[in-house]
MIFI-741903 format. One record per residue: residue number from 0; x, z, y of N, C-alpha, C in turn. Coordinates in pm, whole numbers, plus 50000, padded with zeros to 5 digits. Example, Ala and Ser with C-alpha at 12.3 -4.5 7.8 and 13.67 -1.06 7.14 Angstrom:
% MIFI-741903
ATOM  nr    nu    nw    nv   cau   caw   cav    cu    cw    cv
ATOM   0 51319 50780 49431 51230 50780 49550 51320 50780 49670
ATOM   1 51285 50708 49775 51367 50714 49894 51290 50787 50003
% end
This chain:
% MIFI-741903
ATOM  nr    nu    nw    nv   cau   caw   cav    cu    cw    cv
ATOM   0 50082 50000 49880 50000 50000 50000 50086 50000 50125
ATOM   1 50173 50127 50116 50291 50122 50239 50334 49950 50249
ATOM   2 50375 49888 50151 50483 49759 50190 50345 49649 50231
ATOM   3 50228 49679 50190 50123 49550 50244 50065 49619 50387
ATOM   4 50151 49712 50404 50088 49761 50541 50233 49715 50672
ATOM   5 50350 49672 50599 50458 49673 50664 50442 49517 50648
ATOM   6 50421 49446 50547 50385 49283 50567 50265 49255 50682
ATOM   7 50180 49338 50668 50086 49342 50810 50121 49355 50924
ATOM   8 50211 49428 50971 50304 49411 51102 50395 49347 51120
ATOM   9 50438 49280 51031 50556 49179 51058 50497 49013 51056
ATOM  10 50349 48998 50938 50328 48869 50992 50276 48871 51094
ATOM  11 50260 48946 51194 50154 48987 51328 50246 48965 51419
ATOM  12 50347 48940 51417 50459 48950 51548 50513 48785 51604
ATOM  13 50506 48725 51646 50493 48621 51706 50639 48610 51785
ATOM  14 50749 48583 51696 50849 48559 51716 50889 48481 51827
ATOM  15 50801 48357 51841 50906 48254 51903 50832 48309 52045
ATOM  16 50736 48375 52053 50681 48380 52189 50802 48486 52235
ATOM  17 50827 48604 52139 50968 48695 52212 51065 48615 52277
ATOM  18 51120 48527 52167 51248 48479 52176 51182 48394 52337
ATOM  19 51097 48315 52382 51078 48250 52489 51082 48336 52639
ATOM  20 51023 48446 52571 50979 48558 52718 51096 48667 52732
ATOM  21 51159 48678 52586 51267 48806 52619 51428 48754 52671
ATOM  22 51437 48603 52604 51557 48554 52664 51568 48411 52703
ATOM  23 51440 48382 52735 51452 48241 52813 51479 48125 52684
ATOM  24 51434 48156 52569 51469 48084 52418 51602 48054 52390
ATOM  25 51696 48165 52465 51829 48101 52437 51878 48171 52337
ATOM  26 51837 48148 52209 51878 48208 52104 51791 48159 51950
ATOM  27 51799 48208 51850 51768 48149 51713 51657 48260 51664
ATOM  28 51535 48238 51597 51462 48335 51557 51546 48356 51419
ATOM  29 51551 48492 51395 51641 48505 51262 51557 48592 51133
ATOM  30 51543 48563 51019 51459 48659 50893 51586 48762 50834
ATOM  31 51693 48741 50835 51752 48862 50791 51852 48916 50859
ATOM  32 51931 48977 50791 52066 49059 50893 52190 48958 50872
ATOM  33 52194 48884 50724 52286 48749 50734 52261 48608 50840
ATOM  34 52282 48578 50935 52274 48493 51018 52370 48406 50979
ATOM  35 52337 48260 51044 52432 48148 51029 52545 48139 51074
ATOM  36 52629 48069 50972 52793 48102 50976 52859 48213 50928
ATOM  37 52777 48312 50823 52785 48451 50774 52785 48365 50645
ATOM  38 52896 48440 50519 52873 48424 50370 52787 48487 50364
ATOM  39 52687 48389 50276 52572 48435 50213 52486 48365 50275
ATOM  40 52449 48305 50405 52346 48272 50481 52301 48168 50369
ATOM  41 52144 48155 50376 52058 48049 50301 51959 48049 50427
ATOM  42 51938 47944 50488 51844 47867 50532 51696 47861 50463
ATOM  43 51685 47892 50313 51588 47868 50272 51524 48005 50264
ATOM  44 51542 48098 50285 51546 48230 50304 51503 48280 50414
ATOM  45 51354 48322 50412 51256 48315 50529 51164 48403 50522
ATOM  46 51137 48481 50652 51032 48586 50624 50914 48473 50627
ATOM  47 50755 48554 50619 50636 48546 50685 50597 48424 50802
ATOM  48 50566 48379 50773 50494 48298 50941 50430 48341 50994
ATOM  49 50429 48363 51149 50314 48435 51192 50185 48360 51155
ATOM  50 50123 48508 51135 49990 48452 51104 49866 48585 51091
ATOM  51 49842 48589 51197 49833 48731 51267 49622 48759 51180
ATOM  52 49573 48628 51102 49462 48623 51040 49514 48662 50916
ATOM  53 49609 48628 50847 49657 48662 50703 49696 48838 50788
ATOM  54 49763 48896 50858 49772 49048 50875 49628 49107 50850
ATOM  55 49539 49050 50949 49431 49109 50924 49339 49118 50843
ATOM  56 49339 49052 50766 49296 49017 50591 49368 49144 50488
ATOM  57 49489 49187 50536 49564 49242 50458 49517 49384 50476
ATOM  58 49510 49420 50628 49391 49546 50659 49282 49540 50650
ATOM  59 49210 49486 50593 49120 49488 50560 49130 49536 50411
ATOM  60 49198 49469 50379 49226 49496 50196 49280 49651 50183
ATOM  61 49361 49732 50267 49407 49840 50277 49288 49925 50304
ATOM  62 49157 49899 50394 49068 49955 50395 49057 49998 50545
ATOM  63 49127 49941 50616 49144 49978 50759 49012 49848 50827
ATOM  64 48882 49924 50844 48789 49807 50938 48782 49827 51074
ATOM  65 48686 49697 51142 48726 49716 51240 48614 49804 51246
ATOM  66 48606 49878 51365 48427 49939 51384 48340 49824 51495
ATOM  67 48186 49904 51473 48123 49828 51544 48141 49866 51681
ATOM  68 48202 49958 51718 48207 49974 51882 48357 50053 51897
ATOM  69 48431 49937 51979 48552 50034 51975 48672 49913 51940
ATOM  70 48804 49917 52024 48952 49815 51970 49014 49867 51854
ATOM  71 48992 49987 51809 49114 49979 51700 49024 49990 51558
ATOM  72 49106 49983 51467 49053 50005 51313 49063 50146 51265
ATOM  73 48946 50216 51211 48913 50293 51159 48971 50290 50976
ATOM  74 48969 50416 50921 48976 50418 50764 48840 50530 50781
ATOM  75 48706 50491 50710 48663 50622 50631 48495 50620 50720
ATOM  76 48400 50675 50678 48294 50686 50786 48260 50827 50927
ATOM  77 48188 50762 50944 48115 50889 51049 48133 51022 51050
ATOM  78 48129 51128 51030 48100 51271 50990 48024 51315 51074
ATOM  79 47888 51418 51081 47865 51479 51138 47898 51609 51105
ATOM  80 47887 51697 51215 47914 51824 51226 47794 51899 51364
ATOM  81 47708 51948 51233 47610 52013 51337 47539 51864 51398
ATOM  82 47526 51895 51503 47455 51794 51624 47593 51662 51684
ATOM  83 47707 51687 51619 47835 51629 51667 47865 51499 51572
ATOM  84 47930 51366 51601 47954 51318 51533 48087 51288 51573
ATOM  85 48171 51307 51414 48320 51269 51454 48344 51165 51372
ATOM  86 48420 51089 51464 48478 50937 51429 48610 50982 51346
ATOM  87 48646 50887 51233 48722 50862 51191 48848 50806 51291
ATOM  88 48959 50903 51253 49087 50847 51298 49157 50706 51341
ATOM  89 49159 50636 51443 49172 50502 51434 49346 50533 51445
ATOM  90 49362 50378 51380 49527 50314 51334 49566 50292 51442
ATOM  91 49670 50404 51444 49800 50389 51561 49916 50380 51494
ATOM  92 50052 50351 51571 50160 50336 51539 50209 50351 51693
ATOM  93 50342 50431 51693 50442 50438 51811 50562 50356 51775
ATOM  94 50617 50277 51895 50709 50162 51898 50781 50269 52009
ATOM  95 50942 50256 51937 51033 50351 52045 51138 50233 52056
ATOM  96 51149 50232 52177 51294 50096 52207 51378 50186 52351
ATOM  97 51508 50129 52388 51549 50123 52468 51502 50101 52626
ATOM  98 51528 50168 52729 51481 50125 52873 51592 50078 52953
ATOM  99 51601 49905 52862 51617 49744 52901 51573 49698 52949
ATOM 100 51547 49593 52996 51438 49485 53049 51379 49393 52927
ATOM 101 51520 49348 52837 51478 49293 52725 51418 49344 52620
ATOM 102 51425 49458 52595 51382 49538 52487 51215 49586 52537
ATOM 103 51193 49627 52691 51059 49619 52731 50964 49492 52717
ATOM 104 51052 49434 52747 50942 49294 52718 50927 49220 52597
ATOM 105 51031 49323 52467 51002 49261 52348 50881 49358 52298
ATOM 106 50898 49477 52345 50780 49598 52247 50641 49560 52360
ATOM 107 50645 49526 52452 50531 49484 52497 50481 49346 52450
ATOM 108 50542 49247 52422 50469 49126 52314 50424 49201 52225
ATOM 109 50490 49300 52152 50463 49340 52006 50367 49457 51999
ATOM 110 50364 49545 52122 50191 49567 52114 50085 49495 52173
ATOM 111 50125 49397 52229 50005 49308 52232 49913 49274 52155
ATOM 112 50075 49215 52021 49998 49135 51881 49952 49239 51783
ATOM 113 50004 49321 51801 49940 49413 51704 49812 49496 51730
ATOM 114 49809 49536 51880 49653 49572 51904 49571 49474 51904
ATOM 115 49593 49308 51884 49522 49207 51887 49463 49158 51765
ATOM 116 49521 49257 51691 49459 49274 51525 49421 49426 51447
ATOM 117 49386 49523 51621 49330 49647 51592 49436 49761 51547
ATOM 118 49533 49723 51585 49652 49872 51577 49642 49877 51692
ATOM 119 49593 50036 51714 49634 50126 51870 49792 50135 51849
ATOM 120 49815 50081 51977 50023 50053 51999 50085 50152 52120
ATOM 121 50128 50267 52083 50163 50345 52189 50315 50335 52196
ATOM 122 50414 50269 52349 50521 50251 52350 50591 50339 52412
ATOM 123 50725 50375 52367 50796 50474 52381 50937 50434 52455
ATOM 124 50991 50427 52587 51081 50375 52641 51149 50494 52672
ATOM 125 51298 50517 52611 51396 50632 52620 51488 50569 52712
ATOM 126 51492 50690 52788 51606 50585 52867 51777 50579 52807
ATOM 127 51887 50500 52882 52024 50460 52785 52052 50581 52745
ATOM 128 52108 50639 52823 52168 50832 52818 52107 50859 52698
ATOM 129 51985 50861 52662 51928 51011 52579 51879 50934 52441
ATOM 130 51916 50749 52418 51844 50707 52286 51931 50764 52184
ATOM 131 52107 50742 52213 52143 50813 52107 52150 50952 52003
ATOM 132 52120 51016 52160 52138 51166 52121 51958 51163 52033
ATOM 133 51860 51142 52137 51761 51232 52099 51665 51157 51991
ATOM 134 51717 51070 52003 51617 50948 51868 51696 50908 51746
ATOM 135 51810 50802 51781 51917 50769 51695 51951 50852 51617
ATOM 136 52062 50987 51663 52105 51041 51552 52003 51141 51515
ATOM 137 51910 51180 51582 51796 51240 51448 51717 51177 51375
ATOM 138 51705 51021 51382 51586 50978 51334 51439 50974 51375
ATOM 139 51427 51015 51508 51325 51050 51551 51220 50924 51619
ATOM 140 51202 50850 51549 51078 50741 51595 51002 50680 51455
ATOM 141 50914 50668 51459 50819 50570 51387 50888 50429 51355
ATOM 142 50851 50375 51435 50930 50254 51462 51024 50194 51565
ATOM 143 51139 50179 51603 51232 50151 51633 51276 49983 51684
ATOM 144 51257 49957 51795 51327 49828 51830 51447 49847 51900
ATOM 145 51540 49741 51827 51703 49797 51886 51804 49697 51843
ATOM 146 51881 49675 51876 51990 49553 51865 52092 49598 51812
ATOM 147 52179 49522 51713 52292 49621 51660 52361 49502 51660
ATOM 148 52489 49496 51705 52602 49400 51675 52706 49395 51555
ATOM 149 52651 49281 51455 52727 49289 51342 52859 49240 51325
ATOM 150 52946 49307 51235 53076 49257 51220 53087 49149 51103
ATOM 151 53113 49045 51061 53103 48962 50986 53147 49025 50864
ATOM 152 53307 49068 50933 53386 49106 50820 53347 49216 50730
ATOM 153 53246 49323 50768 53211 49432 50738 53104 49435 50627
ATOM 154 53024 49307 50664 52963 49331 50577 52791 49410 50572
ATOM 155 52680 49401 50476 52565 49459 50541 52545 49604 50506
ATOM 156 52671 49640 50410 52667 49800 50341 52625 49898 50454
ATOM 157 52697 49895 50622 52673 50017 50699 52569 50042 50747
ATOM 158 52470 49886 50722 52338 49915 50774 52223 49923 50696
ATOM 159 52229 49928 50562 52134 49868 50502 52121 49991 50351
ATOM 160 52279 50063 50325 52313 50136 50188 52222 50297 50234
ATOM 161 52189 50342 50096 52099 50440 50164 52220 50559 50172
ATOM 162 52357 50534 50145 52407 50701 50183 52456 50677 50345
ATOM 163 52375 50539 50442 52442 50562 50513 52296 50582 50615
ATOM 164 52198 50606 50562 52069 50613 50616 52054 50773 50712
ATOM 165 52113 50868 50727 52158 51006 50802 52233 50952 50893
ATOM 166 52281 51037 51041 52377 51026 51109 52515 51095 51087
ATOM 167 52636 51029 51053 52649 50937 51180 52588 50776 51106
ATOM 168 52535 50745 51020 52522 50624 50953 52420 50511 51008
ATOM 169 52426 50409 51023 52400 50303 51093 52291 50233 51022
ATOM 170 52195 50323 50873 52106 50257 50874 51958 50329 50926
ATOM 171 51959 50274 51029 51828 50285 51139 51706 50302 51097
ATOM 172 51673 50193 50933 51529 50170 50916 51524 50278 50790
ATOM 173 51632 50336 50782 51634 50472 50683 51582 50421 50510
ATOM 174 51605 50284 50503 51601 50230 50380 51620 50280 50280
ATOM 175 51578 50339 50176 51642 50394 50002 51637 50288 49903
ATOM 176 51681 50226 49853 51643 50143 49742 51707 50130 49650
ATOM 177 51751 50166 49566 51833 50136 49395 51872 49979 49400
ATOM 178 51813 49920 49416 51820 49788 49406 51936 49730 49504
ATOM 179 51915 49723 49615 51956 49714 49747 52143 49798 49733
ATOM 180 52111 49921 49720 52240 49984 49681 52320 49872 49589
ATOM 181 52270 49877 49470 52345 49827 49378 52393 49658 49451
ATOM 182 52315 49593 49481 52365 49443 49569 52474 49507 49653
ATOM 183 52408 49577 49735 52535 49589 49839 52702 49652 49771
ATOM 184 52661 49745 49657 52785 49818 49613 52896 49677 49532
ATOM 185 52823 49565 49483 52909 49458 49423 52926 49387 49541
ATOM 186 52878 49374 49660 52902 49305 49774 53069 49389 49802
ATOM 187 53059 49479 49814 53158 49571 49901 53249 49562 49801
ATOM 188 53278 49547 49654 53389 49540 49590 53410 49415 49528
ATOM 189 53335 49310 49577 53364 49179 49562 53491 49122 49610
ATOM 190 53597 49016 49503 53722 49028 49579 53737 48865 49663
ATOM 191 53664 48817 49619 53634 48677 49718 53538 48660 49714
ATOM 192 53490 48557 49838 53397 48510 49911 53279 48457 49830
ATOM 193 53324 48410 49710 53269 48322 49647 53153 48429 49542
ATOM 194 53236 48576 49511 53217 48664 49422 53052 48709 49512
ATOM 195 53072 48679 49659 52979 48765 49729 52842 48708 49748
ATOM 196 52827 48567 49700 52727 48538 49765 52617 48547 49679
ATOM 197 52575 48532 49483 52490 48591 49470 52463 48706 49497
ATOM 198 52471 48822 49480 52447 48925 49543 52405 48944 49693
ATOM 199 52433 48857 49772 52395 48842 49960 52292 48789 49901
ATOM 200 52270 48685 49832 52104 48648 49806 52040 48734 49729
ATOM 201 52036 48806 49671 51939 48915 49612 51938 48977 49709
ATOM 202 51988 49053 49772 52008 49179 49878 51903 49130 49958
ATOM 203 51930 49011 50040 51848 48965 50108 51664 48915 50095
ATOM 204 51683 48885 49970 51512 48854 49921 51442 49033 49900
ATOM 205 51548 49101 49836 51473 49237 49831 51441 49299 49928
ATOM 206 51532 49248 50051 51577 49339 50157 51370 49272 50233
ATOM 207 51382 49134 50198 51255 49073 50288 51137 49108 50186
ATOM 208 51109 49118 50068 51013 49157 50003 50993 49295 50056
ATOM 209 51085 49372 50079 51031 49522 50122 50956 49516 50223
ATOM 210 50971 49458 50333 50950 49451 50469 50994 49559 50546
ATOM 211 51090 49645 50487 51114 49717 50568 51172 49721 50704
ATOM 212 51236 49632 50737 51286 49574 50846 51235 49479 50917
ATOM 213 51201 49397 51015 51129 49264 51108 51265 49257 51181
ATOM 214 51328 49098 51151 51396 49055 51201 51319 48980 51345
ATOM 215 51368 48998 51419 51353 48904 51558 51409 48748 51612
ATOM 216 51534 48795 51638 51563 48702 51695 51779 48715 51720
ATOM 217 51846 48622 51733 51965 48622 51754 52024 48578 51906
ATOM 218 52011 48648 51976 52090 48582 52094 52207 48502 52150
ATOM 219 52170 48365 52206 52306 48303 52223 52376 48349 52385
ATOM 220 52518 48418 52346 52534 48411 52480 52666 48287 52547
ATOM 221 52617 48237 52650 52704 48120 52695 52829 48199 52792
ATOM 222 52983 48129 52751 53083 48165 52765 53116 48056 52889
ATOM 223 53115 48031 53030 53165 47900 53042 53281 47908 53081
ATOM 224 53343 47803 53043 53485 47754 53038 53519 47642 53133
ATOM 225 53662 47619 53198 53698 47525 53275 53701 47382 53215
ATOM 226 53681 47278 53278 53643 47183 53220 53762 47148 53144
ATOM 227 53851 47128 53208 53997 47095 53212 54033 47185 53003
ATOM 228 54034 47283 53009 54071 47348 52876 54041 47285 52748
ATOM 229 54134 47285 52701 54103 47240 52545 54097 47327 52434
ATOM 230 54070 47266 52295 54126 47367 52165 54006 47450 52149
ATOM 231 53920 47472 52209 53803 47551 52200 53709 47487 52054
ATOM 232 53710 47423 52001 53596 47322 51908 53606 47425 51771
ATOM 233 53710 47514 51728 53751 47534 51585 53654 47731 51614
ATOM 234 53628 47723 51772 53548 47895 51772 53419 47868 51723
ATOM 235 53375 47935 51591 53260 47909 51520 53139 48019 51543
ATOM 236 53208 48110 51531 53113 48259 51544 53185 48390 51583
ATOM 237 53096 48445 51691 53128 48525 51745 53117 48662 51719
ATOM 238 53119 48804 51704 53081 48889 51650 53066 49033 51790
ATOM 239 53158 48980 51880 53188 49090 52015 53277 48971 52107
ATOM 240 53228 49054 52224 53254 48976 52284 53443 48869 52337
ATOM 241 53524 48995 52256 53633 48950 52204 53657 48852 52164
ATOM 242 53575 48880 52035 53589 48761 51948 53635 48594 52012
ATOM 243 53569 48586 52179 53593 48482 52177 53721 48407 52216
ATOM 244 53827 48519 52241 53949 48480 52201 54059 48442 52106
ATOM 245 53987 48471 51938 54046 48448 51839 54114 48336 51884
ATOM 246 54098 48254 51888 54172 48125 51833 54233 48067 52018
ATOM 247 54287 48165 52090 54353 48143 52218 54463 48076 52203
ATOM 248 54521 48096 52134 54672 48024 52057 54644 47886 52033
ATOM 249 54552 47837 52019 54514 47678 52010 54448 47660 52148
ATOM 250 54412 47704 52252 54392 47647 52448 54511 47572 52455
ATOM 251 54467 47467 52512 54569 47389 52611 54512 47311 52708
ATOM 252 54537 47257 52797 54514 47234 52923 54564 47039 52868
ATOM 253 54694 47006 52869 54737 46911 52831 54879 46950 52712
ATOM 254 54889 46834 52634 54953 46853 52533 55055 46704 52570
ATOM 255 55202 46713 52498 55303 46598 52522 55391 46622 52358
ATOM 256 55436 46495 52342 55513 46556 52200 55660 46563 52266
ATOM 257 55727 46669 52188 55844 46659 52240 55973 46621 52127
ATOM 258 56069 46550 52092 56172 46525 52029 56241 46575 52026
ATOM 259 56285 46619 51920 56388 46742 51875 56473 46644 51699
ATOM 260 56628 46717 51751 56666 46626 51547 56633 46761 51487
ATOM 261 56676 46728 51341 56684 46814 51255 56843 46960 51274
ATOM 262 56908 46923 51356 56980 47073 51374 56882 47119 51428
ATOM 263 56820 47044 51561 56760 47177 51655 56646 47303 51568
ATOM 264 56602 47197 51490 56515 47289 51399 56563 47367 51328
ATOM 265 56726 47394 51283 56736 47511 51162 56803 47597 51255
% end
């Protein structure tokens, strides 16, 4: 019931309208934590479409209706008490994000769509100072919108393994899964690239069958460069904003060959 109630909020979320309103579409809607140019990425490997009539079909099936008077969905009937009648509890959920600009205008699409299929959406904006202390490392939100910058090289163990689901540990959506563990634990002692990628595809289909997570979106950010510079074509993916110096040792401006014999070389 929990995971057809977590497929209910995730086909309800209307991705490309974020990605248009939160960053001007300059970026990729993404279904998992492997993104393109990452071992393991499959293209064919896709959450949900929005489809915010299949969510509500799904609450319905959970038992959540709508009522006859009133925006949100009820579970259960009427009660009276005495001369009093008490309504059944209507479906809420709290959304806790950052106080961004981007992160406000992503949890506000996302209670839009979700009270637009009868979840009462109460949003929770912490400001920078106090998300780590008073939410992050206790765990303290329902649901959580938040950006995490991945390291390629690292791998999805720090965010995703459940001994790292406590603080100081970096998995956010507090995931447990046997399954998931075990992918990630042959991921992490895999000794080549090649060793890693079934396992990135299981991880990843289990990781999207759970629904425990709603991927969003990937942001592109533009670097600009002098026209004049060369050698830039071989930077593939970025991970921080560093990164985009890896390959500085190949810039050049103009290039000449120069002639040298064979002493000068030994």
């Amino acid at each position: 019931k929990e995971n057809k109630f977590r497929q209910a909020l995730a086909s309800s979320i209307d991705k490309q309208r974020i990605l248009n309103e939160a960053v001007g579409g300059d970026g990729q809607i993404i279904h998992s934590p492997i993104l393109p140019g990452m071992i393991g990425y499959d293209e064919n490997i896709k959450a949900p479409d929005y489809d915010p009539e299949a969510a509500k079909a799904l609450l319905e099936e959970l038992g959540w209706k709508m009522p006859t008077t009133g925006q949100f969905r009820t579970k259960g009937e009427i009660k009276k008490e005495g001369d009093e009648e008490i309504a059944p509890p209507e479906l809420s959920i709290k959304l806790t994000t950052i106080d961004q600009s981007e992160n406000v205008k992503i949890v506000s699409i996302i209670q839009e769509n979700w009270q637009a299929i009868g979840i009462k959406t109460e949003l929770e904006i912490i400001a920078k100072e106090k998300i780590r202390k008073d939410v992050i490392e206790t765990r303290n939100y329902q649901i959580l919108v938040f950006g995490e910058v991945i390291n390629a090289n690292s791998g999805p163990y720090p965010f995703w393994h459940s001994s790292q689901n406590q603080n100081p540990g970096l998995n956010l959506s507090v995931l447990a899964n046997k399954d998931i563990d075990d992918y990630l634990d042959v991921i992490r002692s895999a000794k080549t690239d090649e060793e890693k990628i079934e396992p990135l595809t299981n991880f990843q289909k289990k990781l999207l069958e759970l629904n425990f997570a709603i991927f969003l979106y990937n942001p592109t950010y533009t670097y600009p460069t002098a026209k004049k510079l060369k050698g830039l074509d071989n930077l593939q993916f970025i991970n921080l904003p560093a990164d985009r110096f890896n390959n500085v040792n190949a810039w050049h401006v103009k290039t000449k060959r120069i002639l040298s014999s064979p002493e000068e070389n030994n």
